[in-house]
ChimeraX commands (.cxc) that place a marker at each C-alpha (Angstrom):
marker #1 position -5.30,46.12,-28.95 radius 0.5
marker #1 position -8.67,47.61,-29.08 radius 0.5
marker #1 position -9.38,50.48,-27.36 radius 0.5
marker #1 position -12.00,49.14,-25.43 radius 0.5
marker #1 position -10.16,46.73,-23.60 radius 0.5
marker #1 position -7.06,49.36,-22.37 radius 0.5
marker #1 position -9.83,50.40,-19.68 radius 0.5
marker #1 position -11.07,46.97,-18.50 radius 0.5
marker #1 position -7.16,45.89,-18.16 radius 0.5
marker #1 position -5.99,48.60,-16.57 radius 0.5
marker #1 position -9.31,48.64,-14.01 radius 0.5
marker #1 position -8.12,45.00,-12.91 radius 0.5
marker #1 position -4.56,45.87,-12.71 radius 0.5
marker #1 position -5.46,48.68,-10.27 radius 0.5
marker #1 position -7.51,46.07,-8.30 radius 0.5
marker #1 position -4.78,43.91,-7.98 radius 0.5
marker #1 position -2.39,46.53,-6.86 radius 0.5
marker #1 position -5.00,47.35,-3.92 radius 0.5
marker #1 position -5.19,43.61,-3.61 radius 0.5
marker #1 position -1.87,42.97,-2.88 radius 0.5
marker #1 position -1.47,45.86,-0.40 radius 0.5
marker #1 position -4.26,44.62,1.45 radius 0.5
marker #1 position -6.87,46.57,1.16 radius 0.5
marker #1 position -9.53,43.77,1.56 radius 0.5
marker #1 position -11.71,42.76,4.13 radius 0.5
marker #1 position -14.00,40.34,5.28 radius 0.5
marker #1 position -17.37,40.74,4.29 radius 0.5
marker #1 position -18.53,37.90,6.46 radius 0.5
marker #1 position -16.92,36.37,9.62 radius 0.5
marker #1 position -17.08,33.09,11.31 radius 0.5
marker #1 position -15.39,32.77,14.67 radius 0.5
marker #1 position -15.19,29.57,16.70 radius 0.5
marker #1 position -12.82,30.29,19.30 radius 0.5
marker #1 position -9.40,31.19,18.49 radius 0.5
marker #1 position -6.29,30.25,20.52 radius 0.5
marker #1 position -3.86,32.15,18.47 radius 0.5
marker #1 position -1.75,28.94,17.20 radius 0.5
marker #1 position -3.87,27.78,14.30 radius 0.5
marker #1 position -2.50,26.92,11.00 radius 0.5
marker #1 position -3.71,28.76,8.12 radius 0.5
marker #1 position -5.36,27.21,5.41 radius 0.5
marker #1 position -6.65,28.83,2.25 radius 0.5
marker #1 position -8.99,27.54,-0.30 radius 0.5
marker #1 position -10.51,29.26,-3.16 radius 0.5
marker #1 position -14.32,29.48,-3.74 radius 0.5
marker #1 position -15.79,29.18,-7.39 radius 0.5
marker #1 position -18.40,26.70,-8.87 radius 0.5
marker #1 position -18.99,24.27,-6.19 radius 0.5
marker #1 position -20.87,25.55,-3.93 radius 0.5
marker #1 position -22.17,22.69,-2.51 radius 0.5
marker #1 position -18.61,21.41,-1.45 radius 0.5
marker #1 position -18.34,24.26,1.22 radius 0.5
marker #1 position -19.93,22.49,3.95 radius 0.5
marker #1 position -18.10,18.81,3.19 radius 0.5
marker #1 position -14.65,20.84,3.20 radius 0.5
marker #1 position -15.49,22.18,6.43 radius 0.5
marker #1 position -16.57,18.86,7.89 radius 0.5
marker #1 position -13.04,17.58,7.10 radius 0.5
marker #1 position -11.39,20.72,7.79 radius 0.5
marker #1 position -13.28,20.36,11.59 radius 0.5
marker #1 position -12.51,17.13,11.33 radius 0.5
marker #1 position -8.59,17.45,11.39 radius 0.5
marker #1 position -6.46,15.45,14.08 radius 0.5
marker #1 position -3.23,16.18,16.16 radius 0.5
marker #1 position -3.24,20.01,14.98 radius 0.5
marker #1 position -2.88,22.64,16.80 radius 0.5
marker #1 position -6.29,24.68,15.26 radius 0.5
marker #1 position -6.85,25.31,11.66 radius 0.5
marker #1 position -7.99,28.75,10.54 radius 0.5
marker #1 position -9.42,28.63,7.03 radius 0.5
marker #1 position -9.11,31.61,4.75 radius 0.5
marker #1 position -11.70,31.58,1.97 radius 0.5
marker #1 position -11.61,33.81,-1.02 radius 0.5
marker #1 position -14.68,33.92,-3.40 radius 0.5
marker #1 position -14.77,34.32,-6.88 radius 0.5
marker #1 position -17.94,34.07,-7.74 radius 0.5
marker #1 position -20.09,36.81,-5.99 radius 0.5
marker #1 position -23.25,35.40,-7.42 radius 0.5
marker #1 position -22.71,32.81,-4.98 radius 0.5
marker #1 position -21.80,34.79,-1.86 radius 0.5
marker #1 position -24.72,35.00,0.04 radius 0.5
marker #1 position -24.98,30.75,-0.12 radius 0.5
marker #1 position -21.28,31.03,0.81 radius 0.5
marker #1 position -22.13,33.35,3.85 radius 0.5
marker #1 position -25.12,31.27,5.12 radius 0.5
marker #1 position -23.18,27.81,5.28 radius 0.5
marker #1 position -20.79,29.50,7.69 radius 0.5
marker #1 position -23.44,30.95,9.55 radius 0.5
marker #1 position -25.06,27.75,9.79 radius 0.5
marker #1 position -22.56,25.52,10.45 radius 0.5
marker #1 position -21.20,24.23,14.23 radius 0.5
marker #1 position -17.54,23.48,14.02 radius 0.5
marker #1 position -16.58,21.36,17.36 radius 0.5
marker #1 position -12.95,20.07,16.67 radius 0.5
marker #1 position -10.21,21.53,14.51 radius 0.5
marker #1 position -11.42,24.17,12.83 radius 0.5
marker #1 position -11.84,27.15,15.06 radius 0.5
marker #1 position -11.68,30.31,12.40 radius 0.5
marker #1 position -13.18,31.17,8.98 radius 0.5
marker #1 position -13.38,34.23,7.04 radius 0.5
marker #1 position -14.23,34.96,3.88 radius 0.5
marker #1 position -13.69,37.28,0.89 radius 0.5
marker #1 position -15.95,37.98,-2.02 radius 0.5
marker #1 position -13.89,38.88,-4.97 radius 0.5
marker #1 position -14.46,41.60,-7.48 radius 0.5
marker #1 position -14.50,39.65,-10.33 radius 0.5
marker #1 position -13.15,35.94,-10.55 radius 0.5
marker #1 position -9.41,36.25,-10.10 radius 0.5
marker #1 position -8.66,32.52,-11.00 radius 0.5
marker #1 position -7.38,30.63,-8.34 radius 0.5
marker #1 position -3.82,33.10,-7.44 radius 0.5
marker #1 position -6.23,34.93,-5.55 radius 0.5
marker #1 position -6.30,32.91,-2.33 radius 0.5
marker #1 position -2.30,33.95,-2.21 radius 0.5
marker #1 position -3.31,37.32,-1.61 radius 0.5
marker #1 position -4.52,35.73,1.79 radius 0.5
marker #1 position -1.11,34.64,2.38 radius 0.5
marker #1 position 0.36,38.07,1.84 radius 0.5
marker #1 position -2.04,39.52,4.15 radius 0.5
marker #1 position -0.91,36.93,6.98 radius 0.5
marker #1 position 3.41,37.26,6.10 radius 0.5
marker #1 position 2.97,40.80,6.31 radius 0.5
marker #1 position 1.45,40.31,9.76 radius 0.5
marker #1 position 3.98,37.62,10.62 radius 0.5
marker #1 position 6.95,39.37,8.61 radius 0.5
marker #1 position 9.90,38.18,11.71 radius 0.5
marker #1 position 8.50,34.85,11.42 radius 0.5
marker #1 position 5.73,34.06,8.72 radius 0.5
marker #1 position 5.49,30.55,9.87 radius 0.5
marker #1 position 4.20,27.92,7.07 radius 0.5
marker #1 position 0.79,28.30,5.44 radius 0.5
marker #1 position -1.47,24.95,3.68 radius 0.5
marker #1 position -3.60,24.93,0.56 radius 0.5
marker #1 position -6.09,23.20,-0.33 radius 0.5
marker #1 position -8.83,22.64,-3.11 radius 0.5
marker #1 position -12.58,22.45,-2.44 radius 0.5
marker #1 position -12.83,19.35,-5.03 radius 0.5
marker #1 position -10.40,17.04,-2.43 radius 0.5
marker #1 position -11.14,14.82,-0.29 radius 0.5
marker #1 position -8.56,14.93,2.48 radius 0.5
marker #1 position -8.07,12.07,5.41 radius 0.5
marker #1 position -7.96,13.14,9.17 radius 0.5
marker #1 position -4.32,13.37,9.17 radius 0.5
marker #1 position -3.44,15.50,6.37 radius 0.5
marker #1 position -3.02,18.78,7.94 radius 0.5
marker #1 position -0.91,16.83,10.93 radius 0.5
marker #1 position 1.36,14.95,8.16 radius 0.5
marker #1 position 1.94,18.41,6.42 radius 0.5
marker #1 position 3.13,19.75,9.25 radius 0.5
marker #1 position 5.05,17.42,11.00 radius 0.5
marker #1 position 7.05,17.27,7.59 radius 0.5
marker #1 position 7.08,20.65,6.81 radius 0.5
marker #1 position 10.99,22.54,6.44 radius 0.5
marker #1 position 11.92,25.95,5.78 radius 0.5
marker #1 position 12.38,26.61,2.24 radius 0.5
marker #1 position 10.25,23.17,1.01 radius 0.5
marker #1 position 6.90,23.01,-0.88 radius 0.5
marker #1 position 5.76,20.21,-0.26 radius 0.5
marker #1 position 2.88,19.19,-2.65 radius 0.5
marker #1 position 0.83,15.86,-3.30 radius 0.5
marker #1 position 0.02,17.15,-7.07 radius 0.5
marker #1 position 3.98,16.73,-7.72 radius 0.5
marker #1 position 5.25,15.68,-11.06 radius 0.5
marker #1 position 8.34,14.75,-12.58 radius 0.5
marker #1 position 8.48,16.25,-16.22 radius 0.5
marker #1 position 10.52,14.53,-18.69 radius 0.5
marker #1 position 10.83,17.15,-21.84 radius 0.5
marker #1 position 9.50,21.30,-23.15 radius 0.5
marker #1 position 5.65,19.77,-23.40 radius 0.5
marker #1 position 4.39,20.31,-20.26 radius 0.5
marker #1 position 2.18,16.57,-20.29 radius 0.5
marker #1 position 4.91,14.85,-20.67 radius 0.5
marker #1 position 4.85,13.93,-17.21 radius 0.5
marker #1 position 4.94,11.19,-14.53 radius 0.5
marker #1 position 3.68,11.35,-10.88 radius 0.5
marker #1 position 6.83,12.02,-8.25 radius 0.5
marker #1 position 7.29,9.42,-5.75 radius 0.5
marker #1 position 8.04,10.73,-1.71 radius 0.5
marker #1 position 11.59,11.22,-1.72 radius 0.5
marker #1 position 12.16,11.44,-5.24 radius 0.5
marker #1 position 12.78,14.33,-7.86 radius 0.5
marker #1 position 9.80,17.03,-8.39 radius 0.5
marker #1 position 9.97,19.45,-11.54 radius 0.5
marker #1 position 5.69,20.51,-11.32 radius 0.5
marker #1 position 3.64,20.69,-8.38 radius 0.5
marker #1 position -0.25,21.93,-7.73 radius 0.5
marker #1 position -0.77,24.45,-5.12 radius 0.5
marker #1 position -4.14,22.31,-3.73 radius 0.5
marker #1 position -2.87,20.23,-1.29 radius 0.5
marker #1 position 0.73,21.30,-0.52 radius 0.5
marker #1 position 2.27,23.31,2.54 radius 0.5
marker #1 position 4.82,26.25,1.63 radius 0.5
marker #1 position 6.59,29.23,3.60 radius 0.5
marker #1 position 4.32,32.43,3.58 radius 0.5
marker #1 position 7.48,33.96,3.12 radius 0.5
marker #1 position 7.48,33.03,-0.67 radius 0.5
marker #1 position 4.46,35.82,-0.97 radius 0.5
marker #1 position 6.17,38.68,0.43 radius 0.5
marker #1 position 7.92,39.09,-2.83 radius 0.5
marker #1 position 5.71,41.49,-5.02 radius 0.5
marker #1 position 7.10,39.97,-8.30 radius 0.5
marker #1 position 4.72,36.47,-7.53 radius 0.5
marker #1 position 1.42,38.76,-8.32 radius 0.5
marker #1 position 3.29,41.38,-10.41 radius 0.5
marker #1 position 5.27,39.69,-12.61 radius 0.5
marker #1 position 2.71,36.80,-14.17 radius 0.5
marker #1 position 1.59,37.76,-17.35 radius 0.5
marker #1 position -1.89,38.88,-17.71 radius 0.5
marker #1 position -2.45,35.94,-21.07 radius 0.5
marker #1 position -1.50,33.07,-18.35 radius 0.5
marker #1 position -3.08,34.65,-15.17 radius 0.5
marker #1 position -5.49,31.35,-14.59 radius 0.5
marker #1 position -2.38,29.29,-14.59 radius 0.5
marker #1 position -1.40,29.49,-11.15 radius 0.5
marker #1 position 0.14,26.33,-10.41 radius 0.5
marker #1 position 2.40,27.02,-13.50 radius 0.5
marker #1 position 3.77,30.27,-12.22 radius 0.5
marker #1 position 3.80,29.01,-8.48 radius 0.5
marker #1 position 6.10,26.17,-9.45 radius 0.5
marker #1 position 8.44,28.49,-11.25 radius 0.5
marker #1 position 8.61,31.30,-8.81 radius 0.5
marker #1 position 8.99,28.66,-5.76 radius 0.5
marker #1 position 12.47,27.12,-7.83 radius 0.5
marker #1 position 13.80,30.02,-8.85 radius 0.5
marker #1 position 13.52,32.00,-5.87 radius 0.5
marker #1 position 15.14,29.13,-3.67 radius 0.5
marker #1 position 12.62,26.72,-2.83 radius 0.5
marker #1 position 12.95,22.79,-3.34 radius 0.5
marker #1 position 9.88,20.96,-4.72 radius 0.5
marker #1 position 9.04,17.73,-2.88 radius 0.5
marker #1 position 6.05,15.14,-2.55 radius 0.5
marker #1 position 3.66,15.47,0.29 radius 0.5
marker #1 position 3.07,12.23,1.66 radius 0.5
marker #1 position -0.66,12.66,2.26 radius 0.5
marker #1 position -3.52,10.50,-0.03 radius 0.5
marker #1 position -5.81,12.91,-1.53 radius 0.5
marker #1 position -9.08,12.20,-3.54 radius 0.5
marker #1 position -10.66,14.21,-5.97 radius 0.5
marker #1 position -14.71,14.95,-6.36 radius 0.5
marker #1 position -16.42,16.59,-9.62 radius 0.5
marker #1 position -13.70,16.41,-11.05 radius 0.5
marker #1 position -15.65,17.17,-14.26 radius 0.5
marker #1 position -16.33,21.58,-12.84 radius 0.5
marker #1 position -12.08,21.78,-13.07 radius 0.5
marker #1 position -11.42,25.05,-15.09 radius 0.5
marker #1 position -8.30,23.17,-15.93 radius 0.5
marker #1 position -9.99,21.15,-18.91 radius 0.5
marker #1 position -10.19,24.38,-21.37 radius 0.5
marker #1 position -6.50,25.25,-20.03 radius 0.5
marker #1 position -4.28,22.28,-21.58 radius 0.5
marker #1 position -3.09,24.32,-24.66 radius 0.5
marker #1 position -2.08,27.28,-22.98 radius 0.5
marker #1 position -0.45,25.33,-20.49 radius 0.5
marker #1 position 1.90,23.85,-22.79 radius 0.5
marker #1 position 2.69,27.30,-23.65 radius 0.5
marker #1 position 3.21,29.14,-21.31 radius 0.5
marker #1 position 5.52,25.88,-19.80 radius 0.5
marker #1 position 7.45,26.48,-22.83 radius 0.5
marker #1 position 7.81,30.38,-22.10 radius 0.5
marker #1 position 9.15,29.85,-18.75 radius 0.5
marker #1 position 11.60,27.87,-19.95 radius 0.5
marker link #1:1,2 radius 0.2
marker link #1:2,3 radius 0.2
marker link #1:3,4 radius 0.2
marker link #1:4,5 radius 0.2
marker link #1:5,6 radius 0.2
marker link #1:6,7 radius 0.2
marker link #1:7,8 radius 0.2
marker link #1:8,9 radius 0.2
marker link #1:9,10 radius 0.2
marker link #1:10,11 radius 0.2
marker link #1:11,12 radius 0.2
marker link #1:12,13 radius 0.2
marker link #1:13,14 radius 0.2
marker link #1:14,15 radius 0.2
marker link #1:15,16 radius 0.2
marker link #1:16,17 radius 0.2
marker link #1:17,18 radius 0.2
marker link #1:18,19 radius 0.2
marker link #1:19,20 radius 0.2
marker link #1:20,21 radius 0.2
marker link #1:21,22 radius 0.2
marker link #1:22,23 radius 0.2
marker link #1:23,24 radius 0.2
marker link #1:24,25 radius 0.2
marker link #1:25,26 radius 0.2
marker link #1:26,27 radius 0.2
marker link #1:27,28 radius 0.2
marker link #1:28,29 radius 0.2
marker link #1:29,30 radius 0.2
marker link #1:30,31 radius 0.2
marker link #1:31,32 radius 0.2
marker link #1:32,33 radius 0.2
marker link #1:33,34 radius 0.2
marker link #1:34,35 radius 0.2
marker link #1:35,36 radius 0.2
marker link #1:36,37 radius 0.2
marker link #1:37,38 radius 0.2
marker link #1:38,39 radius 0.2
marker link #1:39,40 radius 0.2
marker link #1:40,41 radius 0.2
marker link #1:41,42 radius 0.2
marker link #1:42,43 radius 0.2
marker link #1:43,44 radius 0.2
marker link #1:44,45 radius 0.2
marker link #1:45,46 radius 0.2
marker link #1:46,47 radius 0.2
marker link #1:47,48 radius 0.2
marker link #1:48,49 radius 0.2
marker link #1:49,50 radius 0.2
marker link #1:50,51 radius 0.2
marker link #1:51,52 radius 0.2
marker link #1:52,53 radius 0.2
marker link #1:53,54 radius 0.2
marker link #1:54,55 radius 0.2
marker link #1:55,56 radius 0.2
marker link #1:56,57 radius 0.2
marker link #1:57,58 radius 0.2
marker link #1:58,59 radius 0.2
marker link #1:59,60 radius 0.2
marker link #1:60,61 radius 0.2
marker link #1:61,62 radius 0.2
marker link #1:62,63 radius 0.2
marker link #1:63,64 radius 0.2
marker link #1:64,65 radius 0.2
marker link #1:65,66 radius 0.2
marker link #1:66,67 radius 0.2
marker link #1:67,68 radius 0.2
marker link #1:68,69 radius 0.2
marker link #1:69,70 radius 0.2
marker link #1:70,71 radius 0.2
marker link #1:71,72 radius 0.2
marker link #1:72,73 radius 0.2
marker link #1:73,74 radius 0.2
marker link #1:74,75 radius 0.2
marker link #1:75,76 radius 0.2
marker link #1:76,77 radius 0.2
marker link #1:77,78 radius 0.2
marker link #1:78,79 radius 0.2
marker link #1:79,80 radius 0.2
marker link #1:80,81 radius 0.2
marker link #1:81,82 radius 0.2
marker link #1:82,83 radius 0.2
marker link #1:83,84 radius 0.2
marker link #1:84,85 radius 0.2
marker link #1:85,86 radius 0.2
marker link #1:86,87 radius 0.2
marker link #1:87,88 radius 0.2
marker link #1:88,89 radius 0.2
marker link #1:89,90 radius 0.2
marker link #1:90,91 radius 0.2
marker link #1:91,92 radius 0.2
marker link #1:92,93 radius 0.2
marker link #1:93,94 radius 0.2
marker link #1:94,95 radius 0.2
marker link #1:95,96 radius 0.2
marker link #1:96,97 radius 0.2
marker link #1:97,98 radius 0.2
marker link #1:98,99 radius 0.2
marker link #1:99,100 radius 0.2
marker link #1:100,101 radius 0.2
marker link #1:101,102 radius 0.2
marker link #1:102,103 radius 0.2
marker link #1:103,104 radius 0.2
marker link #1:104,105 radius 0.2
marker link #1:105,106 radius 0.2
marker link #1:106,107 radius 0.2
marker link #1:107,108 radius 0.2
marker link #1:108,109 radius 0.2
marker link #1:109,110 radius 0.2
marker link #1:110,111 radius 0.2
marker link #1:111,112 radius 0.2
marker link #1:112,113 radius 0.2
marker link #1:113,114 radius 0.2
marker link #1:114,115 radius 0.2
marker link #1:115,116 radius 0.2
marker link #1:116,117 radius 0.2
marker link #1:117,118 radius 0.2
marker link #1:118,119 radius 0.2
marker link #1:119,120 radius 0.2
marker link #1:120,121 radius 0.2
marker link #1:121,122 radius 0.2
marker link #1:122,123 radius 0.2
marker link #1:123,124 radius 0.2
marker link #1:124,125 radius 0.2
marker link #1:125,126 radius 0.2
marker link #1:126,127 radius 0.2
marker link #1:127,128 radius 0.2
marker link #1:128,129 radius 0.2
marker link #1:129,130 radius 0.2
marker link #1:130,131 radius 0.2
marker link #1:131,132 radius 0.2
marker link #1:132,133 radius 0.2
marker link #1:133,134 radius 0.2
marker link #1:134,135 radius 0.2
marker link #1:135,136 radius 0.2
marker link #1:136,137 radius 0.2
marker link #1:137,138 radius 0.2
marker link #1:138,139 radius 0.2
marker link #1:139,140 radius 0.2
marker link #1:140,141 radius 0.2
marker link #1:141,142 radius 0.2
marker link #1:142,143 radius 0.2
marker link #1:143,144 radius 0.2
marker link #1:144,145 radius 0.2
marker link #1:145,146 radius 0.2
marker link #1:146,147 radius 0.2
marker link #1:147,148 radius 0.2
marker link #1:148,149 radius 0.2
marker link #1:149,150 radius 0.2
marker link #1:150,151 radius 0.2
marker link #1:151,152 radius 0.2
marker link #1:152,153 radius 0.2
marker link #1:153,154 radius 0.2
marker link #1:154,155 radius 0.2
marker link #1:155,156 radius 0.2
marker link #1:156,157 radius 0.2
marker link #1:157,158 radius 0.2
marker link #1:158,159 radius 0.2
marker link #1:159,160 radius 0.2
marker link #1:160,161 radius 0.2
marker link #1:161,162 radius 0.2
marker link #1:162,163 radius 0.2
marker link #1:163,164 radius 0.2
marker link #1:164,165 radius 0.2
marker link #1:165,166 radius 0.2
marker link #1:166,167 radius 0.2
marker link #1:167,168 radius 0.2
marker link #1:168,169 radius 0.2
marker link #1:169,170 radius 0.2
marker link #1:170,171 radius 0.2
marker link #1:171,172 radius 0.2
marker link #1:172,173 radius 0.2
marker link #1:173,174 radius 0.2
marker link #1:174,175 radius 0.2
marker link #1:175,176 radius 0.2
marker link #1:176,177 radius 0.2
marker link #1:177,178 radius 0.2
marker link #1:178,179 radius 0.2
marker link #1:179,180 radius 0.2
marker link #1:180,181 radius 0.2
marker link #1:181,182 radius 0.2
marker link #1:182,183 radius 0.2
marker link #1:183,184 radius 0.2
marker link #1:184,185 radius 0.2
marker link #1:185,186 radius 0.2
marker link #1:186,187 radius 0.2
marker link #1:187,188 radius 0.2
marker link #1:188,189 radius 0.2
marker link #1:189,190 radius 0.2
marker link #1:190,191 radius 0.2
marker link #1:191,192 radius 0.2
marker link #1:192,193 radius 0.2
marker link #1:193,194 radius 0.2
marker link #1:194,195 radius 0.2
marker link #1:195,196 radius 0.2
marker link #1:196,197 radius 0.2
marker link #1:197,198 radius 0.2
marker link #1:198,199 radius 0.2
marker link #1:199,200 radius 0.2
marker link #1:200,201 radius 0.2
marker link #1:201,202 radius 0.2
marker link #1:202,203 radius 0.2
marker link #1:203,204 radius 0.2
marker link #1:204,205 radius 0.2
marker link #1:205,206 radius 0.2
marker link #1:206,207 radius 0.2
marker link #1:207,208 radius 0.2
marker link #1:208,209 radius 0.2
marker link #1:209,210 radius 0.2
marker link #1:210,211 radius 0.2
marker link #1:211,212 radius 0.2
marker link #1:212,213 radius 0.2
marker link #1:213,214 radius 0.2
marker link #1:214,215 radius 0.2
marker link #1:215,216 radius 0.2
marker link #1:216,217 radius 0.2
marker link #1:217,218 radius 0.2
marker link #1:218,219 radius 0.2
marker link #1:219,220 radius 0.2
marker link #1:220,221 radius 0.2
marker link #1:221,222 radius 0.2
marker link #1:222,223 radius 0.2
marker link #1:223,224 radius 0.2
marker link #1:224,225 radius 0.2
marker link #1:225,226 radius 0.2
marker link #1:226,227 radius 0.2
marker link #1:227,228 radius 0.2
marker link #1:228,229 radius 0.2
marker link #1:229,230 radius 0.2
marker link #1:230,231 radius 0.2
marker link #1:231,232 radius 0.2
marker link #1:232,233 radius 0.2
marker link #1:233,234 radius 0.2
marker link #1:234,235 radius 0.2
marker link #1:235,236 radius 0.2
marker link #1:236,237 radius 0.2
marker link #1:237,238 radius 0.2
marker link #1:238,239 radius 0.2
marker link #1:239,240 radius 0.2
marker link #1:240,241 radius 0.2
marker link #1:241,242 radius 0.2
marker link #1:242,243 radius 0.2
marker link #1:243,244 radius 0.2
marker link #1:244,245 radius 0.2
marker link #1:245,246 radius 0.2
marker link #1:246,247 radius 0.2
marker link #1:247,248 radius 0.2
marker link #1:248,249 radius 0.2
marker link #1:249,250 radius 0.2
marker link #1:250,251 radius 0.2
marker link #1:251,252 radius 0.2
marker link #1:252,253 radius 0.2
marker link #1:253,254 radius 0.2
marker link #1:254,255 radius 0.2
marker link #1:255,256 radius 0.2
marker link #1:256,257 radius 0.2
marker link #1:257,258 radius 0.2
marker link #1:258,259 radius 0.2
marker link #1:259,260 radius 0.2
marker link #1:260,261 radius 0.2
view
């Protein structure tokens, strides 16, 4: 390894040791009104800026829920100040009734909403409650935070980017079915315990080579530490599709499928 980079790696493993012991803040703040029953929702922030506003549209426009409060992590700080001025600017009148966001120190890939969700089991360690995620390229419909709820269980992820997977190579795949067997699922759009992030190992124990390749390692901690994989029941639609970091990913998915084994 050259020299160079035992600095740069050891600088980001020291920010995500501060990271996961919660020493983050805020830098801007949106309150609406809080009632102290909302359901959190987290969503990661990188290049689509211009999806913030729709996504809290659809967030606001949530029915049957008891309040959402949306967590937003940013990974792109060239984009912050946008970021900051759409919450400023925007007038949520339903569901959504809480945002705050985080601007990252340098983009974290996607795992870096979770550190949200540590932040808000630690608060809620006697009962951490379940905790939704979502992507800023879906479309959701009105009911999707309601339907994730109201079939929401204790030790259940509950995904709509669910997969059955039918050998080692991680595309050979079929979509799961509601009801039926789940080996893969995608963190946006699914509802988990916040329990599951109380355990250091999730942000400890990924391997720096397959750190954007959350999904991967989310799937594998959630089985292995307990946790059954099923299909969320929701219709989901995706937009700019075509921005997905994913597309660069599909080799080193394969592999690091393969490593976990």
């Amino acid at each position: 390894m050259p020299v160079s980079t035992i600095p740069r790696r050891l600088a980001k493993a020291l920010v995500r040791r501060r990271l996961l012991n919660g020493r983050f803040r805020p830098t801007d703040e949106r309150v609406w009104g809080e009632t102290g029953s909302e359901v959190p929702v987290l969503m990661c922030l990188f290049n689509r800026p211009e999806r913030l506003e729709a996504m809290l549209r659809l967030l606001d426009g949530q029915e049957g829920t008891p309040g959402i409060a949306l967590y937003l992590w940013n990974n792109n700080r060239a984009d912050h100040d946008f970021y900051a001025g759409v919450l400023r600017g925007f007038e949520a009148s339903g569901a959504l009734r809480s945002v705050r966001l985080v601007r990252s120190p340098y983009n974290l890939g996607s795992i870096a909403r979770f550190y949200w969700a540590r932040v808000l089991a630690e608060k809620a360690r006697a009962d951490p409650g379940p905790v939704i995620v979502i992507d800023d390229d879906e479309d959701v419909q009105p009911d999707f935070v309601s339907t994730a709820l109201s079939v929401h269980r204790p030790g259940v992820v509950h995904a709509w980017w669910a997969f059955t997977v039918a050998s080692d190579d991680y595309f050979d795949r079929a979509p799961a079915v509601v009801g039926g067997p789940v080996d893969h699922v995608g963190p946006g759009g699914m509802i988990c315990d916040l329990s599951i992030f109380l355990d250091d190992r999730f942000f400890t124990e990924l391997p720096q080579r397959y750190w954007l390749l959350d999904d991967l390692w989310f799937t594998h901690f959630a089985k292995t530490h307990g946790q059954t994989l099923a299909k969320l029941p929701v219709e989901i639609e995706f937009v700019l599709a075509e921005t997905n970091q994913h597309w660069n990913l599909g080799d080193l998915k394969r592999e690091f499928y393969r490593y976990l084994g």
